[in-house]
Backbone as JSON, one array per atom type, in Angstrom:
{
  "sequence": "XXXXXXXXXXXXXXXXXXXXXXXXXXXXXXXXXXXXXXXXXXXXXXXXXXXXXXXXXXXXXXXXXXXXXXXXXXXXXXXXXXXXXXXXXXXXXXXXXXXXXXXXXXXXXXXXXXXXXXXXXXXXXXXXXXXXXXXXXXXXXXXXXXXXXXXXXXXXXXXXXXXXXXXXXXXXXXXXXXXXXXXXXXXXXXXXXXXXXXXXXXXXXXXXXXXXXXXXXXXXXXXXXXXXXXXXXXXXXXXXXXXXXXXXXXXX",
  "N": [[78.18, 166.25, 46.08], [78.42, 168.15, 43.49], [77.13, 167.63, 40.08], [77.44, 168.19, 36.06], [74.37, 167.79, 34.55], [74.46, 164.72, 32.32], [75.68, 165.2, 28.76], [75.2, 163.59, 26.54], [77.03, 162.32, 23.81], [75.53, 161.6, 20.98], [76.83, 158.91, 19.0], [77.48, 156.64, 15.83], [77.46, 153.49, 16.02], [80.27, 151.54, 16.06], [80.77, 148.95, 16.33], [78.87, 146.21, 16.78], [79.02, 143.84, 20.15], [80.49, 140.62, 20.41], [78.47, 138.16, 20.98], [79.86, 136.95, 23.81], [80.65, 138.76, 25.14], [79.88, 140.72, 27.1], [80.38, 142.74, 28.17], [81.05, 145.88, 26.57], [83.0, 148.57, 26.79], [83.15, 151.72, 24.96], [86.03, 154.4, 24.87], [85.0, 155.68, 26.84], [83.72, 158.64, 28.75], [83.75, 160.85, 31.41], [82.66, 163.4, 33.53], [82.59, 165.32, 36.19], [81.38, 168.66, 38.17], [82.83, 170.37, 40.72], [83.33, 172.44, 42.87], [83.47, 174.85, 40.63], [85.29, 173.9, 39.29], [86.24, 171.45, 36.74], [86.07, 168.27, 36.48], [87.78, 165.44, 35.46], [86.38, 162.54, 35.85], [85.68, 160.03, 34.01], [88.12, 159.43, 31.6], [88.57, 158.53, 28.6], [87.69, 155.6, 28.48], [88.41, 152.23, 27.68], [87.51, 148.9, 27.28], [86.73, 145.05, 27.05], [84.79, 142.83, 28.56], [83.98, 139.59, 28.81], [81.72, 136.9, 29.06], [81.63, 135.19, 31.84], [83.95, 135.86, 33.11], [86.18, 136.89, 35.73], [86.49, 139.41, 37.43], [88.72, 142.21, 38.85], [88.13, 145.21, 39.55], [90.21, 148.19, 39.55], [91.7, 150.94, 41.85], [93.51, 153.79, 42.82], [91.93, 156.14, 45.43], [90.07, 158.39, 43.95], [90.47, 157.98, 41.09], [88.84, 156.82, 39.36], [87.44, 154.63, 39.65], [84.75, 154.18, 41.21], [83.09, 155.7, 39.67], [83.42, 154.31, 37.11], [82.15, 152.27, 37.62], [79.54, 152.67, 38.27], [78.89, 153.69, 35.6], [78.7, 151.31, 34.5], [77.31, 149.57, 35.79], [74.42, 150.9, 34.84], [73.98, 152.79, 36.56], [74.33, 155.53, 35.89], [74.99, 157.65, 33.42], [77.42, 157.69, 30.56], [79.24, 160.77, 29.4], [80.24, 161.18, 27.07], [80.78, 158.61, 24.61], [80.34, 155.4, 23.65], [78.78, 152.62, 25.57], [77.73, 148.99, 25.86], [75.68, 146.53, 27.43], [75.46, 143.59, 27.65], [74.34, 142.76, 24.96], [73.11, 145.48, 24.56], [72.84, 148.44, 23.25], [73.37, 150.94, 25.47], [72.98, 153.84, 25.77], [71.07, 154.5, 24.3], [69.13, 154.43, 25.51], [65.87, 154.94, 27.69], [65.12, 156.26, 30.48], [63.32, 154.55, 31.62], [63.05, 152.2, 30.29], [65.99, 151.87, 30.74], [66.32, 151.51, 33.65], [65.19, 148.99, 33.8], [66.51, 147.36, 32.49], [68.73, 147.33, 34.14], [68.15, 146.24, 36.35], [67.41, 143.82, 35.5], [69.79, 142.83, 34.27], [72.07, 143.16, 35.87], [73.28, 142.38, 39.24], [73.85, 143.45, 42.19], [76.24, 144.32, 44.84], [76.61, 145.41, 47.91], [79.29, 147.4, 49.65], [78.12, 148.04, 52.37], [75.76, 146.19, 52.35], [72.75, 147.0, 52.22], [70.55, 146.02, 53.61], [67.13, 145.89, 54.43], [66.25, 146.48, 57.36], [63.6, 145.79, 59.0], [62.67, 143.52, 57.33], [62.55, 140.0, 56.81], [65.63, 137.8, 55.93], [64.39, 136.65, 53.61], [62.44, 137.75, 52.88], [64.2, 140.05, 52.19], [65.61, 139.08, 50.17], [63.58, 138.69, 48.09], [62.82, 141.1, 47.11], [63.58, 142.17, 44.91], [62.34, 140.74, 42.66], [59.85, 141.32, 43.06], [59.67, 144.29, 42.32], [60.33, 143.31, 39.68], [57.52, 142.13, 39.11], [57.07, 139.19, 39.43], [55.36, 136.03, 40.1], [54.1, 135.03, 42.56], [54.55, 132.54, 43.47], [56.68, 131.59, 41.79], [58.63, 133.67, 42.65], [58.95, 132.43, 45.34], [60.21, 130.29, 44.95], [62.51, 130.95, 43.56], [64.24, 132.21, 45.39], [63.97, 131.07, 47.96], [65.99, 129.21, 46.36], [68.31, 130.9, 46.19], [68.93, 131.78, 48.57], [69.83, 129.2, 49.5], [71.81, 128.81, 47.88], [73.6, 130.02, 48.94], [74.64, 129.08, 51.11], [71.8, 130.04, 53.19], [70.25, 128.2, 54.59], [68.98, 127.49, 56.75], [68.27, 130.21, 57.8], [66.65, 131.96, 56.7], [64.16, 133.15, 58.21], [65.33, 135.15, 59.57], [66.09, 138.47, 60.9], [68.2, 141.33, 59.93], [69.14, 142.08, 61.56], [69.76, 139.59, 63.58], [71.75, 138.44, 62.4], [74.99, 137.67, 61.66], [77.52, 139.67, 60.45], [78.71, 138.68, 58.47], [76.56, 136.9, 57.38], [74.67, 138.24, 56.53], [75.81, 139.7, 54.42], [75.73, 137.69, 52.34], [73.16, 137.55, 52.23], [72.64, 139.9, 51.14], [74.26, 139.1, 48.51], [72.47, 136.59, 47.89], [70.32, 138.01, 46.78], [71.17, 139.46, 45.22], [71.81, 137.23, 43.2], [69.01, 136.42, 42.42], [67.9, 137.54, 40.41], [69.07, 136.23, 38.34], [71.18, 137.85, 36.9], [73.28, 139.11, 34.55], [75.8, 139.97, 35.17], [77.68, 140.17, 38.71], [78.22, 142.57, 40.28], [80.0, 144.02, 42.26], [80.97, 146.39, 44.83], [83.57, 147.0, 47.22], [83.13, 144.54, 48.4], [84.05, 143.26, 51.26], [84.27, 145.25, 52.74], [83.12, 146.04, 55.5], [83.63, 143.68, 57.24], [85.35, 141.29, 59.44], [89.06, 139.97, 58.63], [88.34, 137.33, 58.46], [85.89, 136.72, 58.02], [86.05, 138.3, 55.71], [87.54, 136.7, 54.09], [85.52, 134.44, 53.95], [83.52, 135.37, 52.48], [84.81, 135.91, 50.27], [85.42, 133.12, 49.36], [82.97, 132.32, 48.14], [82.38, 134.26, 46.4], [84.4, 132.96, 44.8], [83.61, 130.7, 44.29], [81.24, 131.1, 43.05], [81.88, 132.17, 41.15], [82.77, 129.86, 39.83], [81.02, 128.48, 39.08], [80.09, 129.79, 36.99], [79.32, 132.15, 37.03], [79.52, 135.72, 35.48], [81.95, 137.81, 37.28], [82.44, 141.33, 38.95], [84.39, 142.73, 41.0], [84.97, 145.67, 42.58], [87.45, 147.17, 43.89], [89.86, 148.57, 46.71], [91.35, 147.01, 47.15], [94.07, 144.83, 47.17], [94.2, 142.19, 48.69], [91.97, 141.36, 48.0], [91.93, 142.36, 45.5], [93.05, 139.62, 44.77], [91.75, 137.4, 43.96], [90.74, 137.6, 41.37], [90.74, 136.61, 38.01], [91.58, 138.34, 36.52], [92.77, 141.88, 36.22], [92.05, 145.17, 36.2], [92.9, 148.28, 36.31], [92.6, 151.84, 37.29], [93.45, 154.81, 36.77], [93.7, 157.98, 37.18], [91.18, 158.15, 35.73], [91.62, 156.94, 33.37], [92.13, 153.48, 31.93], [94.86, 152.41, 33.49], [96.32, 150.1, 33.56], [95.73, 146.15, 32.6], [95.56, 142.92, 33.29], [95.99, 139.75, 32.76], [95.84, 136.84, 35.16], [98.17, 133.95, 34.9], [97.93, 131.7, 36.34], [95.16, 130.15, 37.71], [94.29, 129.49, 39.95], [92.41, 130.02, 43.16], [93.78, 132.14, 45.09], [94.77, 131.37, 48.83]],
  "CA": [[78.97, 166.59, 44.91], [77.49, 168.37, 41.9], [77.51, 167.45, 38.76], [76.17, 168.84, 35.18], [73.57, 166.75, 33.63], [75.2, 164.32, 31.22], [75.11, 165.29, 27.36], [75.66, 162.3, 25.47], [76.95, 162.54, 22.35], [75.24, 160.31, 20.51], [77.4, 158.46, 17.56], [76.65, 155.55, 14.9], [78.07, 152.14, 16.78], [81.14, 151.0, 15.29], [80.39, 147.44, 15.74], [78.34, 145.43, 17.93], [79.54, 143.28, 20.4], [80.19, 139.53, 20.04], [77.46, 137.05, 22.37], [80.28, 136.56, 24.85], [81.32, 139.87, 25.02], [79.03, 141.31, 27.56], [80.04, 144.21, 28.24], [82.1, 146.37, 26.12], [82.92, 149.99, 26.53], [84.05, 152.57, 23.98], [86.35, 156.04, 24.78], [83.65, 156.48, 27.72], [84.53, 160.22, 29.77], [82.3, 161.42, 32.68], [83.35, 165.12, 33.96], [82.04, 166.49, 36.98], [81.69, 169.84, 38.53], [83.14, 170.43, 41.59], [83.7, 174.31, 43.12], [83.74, 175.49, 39.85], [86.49, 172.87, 38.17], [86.03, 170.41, 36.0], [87.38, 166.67, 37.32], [87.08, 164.15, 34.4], [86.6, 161.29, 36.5], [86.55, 158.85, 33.18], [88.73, 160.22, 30.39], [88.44, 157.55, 27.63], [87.95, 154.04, 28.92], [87.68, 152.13, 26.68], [87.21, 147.52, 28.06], [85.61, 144.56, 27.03], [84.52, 141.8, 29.9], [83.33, 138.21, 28.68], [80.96, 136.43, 30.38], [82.24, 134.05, 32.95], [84.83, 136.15, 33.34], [86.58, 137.35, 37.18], [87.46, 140.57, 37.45], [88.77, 143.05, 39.82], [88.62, 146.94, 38.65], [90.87, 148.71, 41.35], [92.59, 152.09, 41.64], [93.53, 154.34, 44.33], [91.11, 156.97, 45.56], [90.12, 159.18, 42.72], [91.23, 157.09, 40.54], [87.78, 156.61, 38.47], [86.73, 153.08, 39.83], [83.45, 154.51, 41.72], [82.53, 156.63, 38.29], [83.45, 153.38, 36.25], [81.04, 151.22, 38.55], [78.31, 153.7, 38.24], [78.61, 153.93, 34.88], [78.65, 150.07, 34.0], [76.25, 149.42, 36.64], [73.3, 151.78, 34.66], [73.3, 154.0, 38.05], [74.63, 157.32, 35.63], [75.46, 157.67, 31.81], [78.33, 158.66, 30.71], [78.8, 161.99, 28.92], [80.06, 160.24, 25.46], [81.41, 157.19, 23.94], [79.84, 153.73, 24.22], [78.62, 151.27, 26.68], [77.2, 148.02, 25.66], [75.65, 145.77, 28.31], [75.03, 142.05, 27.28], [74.24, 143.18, 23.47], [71.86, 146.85, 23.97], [73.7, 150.05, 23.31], [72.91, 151.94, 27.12], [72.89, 155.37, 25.93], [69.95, 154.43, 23.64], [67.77, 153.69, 26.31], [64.96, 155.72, 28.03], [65.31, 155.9, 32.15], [62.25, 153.25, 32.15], [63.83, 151.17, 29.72], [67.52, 151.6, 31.17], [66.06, 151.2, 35.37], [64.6, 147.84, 33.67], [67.48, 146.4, 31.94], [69.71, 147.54, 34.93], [67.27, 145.44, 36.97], [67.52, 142.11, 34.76], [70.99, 141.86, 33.96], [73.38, 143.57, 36.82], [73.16, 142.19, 40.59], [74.57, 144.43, 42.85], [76.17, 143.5, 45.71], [77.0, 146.64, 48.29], [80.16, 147.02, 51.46], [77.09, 148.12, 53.4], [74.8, 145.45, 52.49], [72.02, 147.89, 51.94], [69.26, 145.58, 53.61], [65.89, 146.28, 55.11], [66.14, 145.93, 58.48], [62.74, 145.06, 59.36], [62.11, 142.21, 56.56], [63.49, 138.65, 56.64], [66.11, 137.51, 54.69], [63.5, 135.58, 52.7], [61.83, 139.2, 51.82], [65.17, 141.13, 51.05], [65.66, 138.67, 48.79], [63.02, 138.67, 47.37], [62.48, 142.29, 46.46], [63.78, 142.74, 43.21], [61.37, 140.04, 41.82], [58.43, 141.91, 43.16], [59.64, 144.78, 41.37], [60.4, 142.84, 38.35], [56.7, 141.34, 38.35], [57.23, 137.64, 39.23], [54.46, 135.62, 40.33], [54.56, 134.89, 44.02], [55.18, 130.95, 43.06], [57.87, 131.18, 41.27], [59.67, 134.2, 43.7], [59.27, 132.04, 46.87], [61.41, 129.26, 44.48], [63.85, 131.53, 43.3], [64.16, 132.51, 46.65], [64.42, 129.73, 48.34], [67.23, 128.49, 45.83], [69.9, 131.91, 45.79], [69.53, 131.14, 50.02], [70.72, 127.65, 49.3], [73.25, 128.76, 47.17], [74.91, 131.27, 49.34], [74.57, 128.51, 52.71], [71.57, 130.17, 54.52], [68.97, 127.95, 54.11], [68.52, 127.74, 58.02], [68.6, 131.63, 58.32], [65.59, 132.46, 55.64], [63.35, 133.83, 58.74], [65.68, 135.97, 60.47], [66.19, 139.63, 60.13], [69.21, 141.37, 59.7], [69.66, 142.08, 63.66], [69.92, 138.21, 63.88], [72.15, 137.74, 61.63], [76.02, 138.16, 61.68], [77.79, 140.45, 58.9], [79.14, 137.78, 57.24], [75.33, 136.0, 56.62], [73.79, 139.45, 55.93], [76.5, 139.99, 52.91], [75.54, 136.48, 52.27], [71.85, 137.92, 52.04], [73.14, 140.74, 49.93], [74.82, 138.37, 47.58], [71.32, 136.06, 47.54], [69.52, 139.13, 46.38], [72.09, 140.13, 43.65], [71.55, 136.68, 42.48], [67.76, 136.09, 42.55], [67.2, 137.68, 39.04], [69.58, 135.47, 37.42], [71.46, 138.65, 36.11], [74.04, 138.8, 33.32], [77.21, 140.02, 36.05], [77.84, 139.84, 39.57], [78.79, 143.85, 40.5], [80.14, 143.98, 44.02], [81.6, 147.21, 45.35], [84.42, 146.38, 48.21], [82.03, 143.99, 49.39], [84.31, 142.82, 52.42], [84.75, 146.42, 53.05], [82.61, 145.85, 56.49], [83.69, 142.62, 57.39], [86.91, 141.15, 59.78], [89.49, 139.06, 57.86], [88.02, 135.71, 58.82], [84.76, 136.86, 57.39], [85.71, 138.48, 54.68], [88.3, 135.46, 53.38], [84.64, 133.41, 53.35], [82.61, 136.03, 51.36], [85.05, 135.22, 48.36], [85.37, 131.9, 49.0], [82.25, 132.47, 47.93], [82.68, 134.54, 44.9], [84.85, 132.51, 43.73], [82.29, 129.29, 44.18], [79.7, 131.28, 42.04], [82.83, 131.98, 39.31], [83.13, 128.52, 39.08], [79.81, 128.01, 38.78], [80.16, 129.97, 35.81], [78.97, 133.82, 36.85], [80.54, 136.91, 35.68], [81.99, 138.66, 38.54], [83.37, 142.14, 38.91], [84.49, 143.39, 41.93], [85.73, 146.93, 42.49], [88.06, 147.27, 45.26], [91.16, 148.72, 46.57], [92.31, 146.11, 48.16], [94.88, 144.12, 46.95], [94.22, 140.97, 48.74], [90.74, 141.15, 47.56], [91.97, 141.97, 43.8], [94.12, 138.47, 43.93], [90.77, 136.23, 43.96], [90.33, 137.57, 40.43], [91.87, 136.26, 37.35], [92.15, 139.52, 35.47], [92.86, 143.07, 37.32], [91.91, 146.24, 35.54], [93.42, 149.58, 37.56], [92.79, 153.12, 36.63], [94.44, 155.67, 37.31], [93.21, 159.79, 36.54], [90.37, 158.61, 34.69], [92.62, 155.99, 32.39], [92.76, 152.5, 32.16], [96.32, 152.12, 33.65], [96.94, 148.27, 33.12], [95.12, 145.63, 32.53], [96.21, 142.24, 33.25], [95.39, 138.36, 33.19], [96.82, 135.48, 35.91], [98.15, 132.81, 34.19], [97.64, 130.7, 37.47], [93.75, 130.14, 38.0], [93.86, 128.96, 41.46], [92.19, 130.94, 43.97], [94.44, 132.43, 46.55], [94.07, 130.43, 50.01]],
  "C": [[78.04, 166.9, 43.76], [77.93, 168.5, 40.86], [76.72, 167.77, 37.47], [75.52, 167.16, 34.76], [74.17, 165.96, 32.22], [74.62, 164.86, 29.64], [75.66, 164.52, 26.91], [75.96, 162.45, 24.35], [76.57, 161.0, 21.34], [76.01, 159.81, 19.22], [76.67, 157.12, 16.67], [77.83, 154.25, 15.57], [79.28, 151.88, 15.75], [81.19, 150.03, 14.9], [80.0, 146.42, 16.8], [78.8, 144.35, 18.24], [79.59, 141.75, 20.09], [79.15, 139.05, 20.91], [78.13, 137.15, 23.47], [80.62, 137.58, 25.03], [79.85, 140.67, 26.03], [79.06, 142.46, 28.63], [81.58, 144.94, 27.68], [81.52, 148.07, 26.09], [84.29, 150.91, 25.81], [84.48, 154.12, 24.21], [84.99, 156.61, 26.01], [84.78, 157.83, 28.72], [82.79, 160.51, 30.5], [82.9, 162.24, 33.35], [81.88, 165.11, 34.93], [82.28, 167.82, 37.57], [82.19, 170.38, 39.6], [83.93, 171.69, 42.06], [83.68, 174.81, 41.94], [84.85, 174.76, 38.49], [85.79, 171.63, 37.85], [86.8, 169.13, 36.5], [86.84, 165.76, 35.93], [87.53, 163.08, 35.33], [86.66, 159.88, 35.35], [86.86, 159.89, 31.99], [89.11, 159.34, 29.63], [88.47, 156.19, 28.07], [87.22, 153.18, 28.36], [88.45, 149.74, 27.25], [86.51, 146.98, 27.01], [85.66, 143.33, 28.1], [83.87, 140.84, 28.9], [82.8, 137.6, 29.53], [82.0, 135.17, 30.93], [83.53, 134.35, 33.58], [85.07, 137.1, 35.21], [87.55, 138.62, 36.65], [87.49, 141.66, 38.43], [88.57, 144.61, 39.19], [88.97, 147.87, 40.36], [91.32, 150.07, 40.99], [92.19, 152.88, 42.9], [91.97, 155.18, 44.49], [90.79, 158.26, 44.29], [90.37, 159.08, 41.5], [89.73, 157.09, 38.97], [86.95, 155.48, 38.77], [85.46, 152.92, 40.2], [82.55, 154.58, 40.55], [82.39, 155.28, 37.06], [81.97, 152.24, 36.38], [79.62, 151.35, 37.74], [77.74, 153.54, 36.62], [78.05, 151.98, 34.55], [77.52, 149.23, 34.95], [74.55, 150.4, 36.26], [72.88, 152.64, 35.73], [73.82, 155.45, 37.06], [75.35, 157.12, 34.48], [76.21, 158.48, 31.69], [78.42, 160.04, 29.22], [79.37, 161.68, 27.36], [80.73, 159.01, 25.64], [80.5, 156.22, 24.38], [79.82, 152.79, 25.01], [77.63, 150.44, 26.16], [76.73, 147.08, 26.7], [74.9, 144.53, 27.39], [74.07, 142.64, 25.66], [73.14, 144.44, 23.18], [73.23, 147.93, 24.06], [72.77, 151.02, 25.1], [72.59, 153.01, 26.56], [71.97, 155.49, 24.68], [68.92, 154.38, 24.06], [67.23, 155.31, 27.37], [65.64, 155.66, 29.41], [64.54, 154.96, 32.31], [63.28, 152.03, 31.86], [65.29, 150.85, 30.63], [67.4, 150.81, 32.97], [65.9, 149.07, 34.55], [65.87, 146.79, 33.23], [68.77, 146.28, 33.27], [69.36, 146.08, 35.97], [67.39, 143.87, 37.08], [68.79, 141.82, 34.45], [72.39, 142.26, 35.07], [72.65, 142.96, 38.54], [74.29, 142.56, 41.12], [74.69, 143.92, 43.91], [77.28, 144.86, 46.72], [78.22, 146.14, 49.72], [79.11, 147.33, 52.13], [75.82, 147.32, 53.48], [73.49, 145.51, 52.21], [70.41, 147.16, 52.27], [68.12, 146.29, 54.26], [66.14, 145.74, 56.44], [65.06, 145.17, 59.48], [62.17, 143.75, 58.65], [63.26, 141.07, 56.79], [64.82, 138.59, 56.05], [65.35, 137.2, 53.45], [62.78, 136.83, 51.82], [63.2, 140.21, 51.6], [65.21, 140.64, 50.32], [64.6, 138.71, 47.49], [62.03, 140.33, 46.27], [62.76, 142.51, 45.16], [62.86, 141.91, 42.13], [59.96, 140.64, 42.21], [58.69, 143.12, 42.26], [59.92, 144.24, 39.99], [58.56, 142.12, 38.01], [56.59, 140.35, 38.41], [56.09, 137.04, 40.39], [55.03, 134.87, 42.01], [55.5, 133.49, 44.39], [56.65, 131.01, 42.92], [58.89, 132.25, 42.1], [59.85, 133.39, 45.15], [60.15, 130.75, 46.62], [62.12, 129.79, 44.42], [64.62, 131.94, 44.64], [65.23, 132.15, 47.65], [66.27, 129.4, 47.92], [68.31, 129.38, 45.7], [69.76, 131.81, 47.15], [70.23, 130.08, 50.44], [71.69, 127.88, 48.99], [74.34, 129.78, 47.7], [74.87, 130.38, 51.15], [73.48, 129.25, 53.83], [70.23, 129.85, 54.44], [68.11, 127.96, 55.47], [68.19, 129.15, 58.35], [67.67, 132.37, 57.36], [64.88, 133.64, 56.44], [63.81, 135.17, 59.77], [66.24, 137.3, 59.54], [67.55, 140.02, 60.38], [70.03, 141.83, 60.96], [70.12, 140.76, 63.86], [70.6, 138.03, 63.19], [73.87, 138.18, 62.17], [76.58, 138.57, 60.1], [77.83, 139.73, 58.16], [77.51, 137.24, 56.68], [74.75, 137.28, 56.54], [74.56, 139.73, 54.74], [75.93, 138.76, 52.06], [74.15, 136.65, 51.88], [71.92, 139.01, 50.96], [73.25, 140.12, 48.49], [73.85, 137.69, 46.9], [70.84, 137.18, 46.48], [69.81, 139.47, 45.14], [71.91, 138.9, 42.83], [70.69, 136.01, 41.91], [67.31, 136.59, 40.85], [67.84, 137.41, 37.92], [70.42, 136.65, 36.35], [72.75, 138.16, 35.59], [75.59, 138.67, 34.01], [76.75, 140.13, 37.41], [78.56, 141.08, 39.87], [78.97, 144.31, 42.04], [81.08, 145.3, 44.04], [82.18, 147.27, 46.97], [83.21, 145.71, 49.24], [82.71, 143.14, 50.67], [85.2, 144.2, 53.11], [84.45, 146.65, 54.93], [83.07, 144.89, 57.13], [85.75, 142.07, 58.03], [87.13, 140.04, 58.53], [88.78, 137.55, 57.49], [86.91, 135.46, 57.4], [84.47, 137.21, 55.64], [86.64, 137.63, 53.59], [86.79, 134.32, 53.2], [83.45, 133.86, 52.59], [83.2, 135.51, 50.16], [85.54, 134.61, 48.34], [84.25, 132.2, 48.29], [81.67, 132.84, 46.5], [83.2, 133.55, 44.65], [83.75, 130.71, 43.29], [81.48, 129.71, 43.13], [80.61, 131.61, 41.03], [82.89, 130.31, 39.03], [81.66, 127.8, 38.59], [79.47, 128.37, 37.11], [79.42, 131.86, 35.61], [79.66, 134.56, 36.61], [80.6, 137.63, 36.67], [82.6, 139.37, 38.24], [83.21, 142.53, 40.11], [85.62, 144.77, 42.28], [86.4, 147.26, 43.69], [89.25, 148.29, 44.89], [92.21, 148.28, 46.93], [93.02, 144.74, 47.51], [94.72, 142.65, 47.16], [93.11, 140.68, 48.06], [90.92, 140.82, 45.47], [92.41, 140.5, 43.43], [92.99, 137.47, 43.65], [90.29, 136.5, 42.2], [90.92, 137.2, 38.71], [92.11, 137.58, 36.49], [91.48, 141.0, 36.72], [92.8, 144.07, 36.28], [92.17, 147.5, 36.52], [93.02, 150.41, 36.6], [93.27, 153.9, 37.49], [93.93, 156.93, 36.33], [91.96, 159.18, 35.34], [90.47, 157.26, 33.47], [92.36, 154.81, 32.85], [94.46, 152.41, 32.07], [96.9, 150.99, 32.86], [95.6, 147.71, 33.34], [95.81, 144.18, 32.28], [95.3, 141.2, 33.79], [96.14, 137.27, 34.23], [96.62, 134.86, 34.99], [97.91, 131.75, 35.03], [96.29, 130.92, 37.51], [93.31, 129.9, 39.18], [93.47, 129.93, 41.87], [93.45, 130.59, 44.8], [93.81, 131.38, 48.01], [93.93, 131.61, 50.69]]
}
């Protein structure tokens, strides 16, 4: 799919976000090109997320939820309005600068898992701290402790042939949370995965919401949206609805 090169229009901030407010976006639109037509995949969307907060962002196919991801995930800037991540203006930032901040405050967590097939668990995880720079010490702790915290402390040395889906998402998930980032950005991460498996991935999520991480997960799946206490849909581009449970329980 081709798309033009974003032109940003750059404006003067209206008003920077609060501390807890970590990630707010203003009137964002992102148009691509496709045969010759224009598709505005976001046409003003305009959010704010608090930390510690569970959230689903859903909508059918075409819908904008990919384009939303993308954008809030620093993978592709959008062509105006404002995005704030954990208190920097995004569309202020260089590609060094922006790869770096993307780096330190979003953990990504993919339906395909996106591991190395020839390294450990113990070295997928630990990749993003070698690119971040972290001293061998302190990555073979951090390590260590987001394998603990996702149950695979037995399963450090095996590669992702040895593993079953469920503890390779489970290795995914480690990974996304090894650099202590700001949210928890999962795209239908029990998209791969039978029911069984993927009812104990978000047990899972919801263990690390209670722990106190922001999670967003972008799905289209219904059962998946109910684990979250607030559901954001779009629809053409639009935030459709946007809605909070007043019940907090997880779903069984």
């Amino acid at each position: 799919m081709a798309s033009p090169a974003p032109q940003i229009r750059q404006s003067t901030p209206l008003e920077e976000p609060q501390p807890e407010e970590v990630i707010v976006t203003r009137d964002l639109t992102r148009t691509y090109l496709m045969g010759g037509t224009e598709v505005h995949a976001l046409a003003g969307v305009t959010l704010t997320i608090r930390r510690g907060e569970y959230i689903a962002i859903m909508g059918p196919s075409g819908s904008g939820k990919s384009t939303l991801m993308n954008v809030i995930g620093c993978l592709e800037k959008p062509d105006s309005g404002e995005y704030w991540l954990n208190g920097t203006l995004v569309a202020n930032l260089r590609d060094s600068a922006l790869a770096h901040l993307r780096n330190r405050e979003i953990g990504f967590v993919f339906q395909t898992f996106n591991l190395m097939q020839r390294a450990t668990a113990l070295h997928n995880v630990e990749i993003p701290l070698i690119y971040a720079g972290v001293s061998r010490k302190i990555r073979t702790q951090r390590v260590v402790a987001s394998l603990e915290q996702v149950g695979l402390a037995d399963r450090m040395t095996h590669k992702p042939n040895e593993l079953s889906g469920g503890q390779r998402q489970r290795v995914a998930i480690a990974r996304a949370l090894v650099t202590e980032p700001s949210i928890l950005l999962a795209d239908e991460p029990t998209g791969n995965l039978d029911s069984s498996t993927a009812k104990e991935i978000l047990d899972l999520f919801d263990h690390l919401h209670d722990e106190g991480h922001t999670v967003i997960l972008v799905t289209h799946d219904p059962l998946v949206g109910r684990h979250a206490g607030r559901t954001i849909t779009l629809l053409d581009g639009e935030v459709e609805s946007d809605t909070t449970e007043s019940n907090t329980d997880h779903p069984s």
